[in-house]
C-alpha positions as CSV (number, residue, x, y, z in Angstrom):
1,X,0.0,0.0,0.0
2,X,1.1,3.5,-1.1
3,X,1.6,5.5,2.2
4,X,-0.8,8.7,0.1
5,X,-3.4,6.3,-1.4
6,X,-5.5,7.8,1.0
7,X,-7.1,4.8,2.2
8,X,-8.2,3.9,5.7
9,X,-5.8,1.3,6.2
10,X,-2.7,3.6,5.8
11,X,-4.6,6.6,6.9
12,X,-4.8,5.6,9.9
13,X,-2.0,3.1,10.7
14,X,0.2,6.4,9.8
15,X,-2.0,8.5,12.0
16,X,-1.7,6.0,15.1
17,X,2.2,5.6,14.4
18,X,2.7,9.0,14.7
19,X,0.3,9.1,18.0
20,X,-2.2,11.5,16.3
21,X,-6.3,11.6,16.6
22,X,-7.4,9.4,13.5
23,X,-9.7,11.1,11.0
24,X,-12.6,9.3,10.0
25,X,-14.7,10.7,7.4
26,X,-18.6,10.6,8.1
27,X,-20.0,8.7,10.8
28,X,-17.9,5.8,11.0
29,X,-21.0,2.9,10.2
30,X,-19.9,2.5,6.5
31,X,-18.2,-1.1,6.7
32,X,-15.4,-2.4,4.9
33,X,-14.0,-5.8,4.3
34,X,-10.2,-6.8,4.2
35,X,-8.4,-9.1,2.9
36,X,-4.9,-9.7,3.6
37,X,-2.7,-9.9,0.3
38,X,-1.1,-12.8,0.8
39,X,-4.9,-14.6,0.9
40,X,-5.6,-12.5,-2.2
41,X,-2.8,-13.9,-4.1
42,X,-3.7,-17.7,-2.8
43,X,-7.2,-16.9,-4.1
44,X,-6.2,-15.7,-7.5
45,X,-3.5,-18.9,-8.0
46,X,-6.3,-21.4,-7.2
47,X,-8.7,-19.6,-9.3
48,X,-5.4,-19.0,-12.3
49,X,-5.1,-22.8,-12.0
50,X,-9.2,-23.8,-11.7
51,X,-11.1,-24.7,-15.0
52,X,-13.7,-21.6,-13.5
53,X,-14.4,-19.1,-16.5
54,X,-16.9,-17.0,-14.2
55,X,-16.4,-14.4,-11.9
56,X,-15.3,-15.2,-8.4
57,X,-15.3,-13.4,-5.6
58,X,-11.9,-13.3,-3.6
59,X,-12.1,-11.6,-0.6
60,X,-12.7,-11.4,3.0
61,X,-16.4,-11.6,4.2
62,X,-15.7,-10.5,7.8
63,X,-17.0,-6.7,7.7
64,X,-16.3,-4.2,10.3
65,X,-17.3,-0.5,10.7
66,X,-14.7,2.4,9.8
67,X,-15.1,3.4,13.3
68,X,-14.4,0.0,15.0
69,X,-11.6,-0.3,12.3
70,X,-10.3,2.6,13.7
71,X,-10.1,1.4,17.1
72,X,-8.4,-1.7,16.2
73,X,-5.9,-0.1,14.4
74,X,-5.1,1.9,18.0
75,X,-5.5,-1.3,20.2
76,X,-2.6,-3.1,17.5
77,X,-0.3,0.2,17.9
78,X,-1.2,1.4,20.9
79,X,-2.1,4.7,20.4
80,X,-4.2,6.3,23.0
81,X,-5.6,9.2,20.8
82,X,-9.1,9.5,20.1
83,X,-11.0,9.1,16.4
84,X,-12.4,12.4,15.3
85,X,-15.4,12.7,13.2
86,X,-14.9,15.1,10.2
87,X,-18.1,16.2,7.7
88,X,-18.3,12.8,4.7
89,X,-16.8,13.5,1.5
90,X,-19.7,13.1,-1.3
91,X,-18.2,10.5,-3.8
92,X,-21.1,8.9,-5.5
93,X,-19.0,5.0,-6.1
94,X,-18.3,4.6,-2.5
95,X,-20.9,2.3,-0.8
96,X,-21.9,2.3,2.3
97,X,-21.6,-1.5,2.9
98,X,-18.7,-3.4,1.1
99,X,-19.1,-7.5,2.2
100,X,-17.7,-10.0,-0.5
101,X,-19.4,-13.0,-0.6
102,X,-16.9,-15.8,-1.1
103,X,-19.6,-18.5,-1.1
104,X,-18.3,-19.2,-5.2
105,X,-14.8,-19.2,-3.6
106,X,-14.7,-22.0,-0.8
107,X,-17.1,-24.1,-3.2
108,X,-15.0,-24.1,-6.9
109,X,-11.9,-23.4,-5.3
110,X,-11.7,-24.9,-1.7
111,X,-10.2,-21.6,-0.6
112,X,-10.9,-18.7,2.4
113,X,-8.9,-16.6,3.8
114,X,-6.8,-17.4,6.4
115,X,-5.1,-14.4,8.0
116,X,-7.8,-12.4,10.0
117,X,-7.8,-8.5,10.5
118,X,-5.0,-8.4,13.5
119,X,-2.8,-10.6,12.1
120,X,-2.7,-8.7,9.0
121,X,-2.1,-5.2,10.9
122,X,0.6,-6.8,12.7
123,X,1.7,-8.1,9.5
124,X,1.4,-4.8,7.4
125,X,2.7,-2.2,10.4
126,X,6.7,-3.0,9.8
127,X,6.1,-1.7,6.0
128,X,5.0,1.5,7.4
129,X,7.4,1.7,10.0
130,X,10.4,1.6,7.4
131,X,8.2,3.8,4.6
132,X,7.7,6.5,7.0
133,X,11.2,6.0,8.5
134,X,10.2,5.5,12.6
């Protein structure tokens, strides 16, 4: 992940590093799912070396708030700031609910993801720690 993508993964993992009040945009109850790239890549293999020619969702179907995400992210780094609420930016593509369902996934494939939310923080912090140079 690009440290300026502007994204709430490094958005706020940079925020929390730096011990700052993360900004969440909106109310904090539009959800998000994550998948961990190394699960994305397993996904996309299986389904590479499959005989599927139809879509396939590859994904992670556990959904969490921006707001809880946000605490998370300060549990995993320890940053005791709080989460401030800033006025949404209108974009018209952004839904309010993003849930894969990998239903086609673990059927045709026999694959799910395997590395959960925290792991992945813990996974992905390092990279930021040596991008931002802390």
């Amino acid at each position: 992940m690009r440290l300026d993508d502007g994204r709430a993964i490094p958005n706020f993992i940079q925020q929390a590093l730096r011990n700052e009040e993360l900004t969440i945009y909106g109310d904090g109850s539009q959800t998000r799912s994550f998948c961990y790239v190394d699960d994305l890549v397993d996904g996309i293999i299986k389904l590479l070396n499959s005989e599927e020619h139809d879509p396939v969702n590859i994904g992670n179907p556990d959904e969490i708030t921006i707001a809880d995400l946000a605490k998370v992210v300060n549990e995993v780094i320890g940053n005791k700031k709080e989460t401030v609420f800033l006025k949404g930016k209108v974009a018209g593509d952004d839904p309010l609910r993003r849930q894969p369902d990998v239903t086609r996934a673990s059927t045709i494939l026999n694959w799910e993801p395997k590395i959960n939310l925290h792991q992945g923080l813990e996974k992905t912090i390092p990279y930021f720690l040596e991008k931002m140079n802390l």
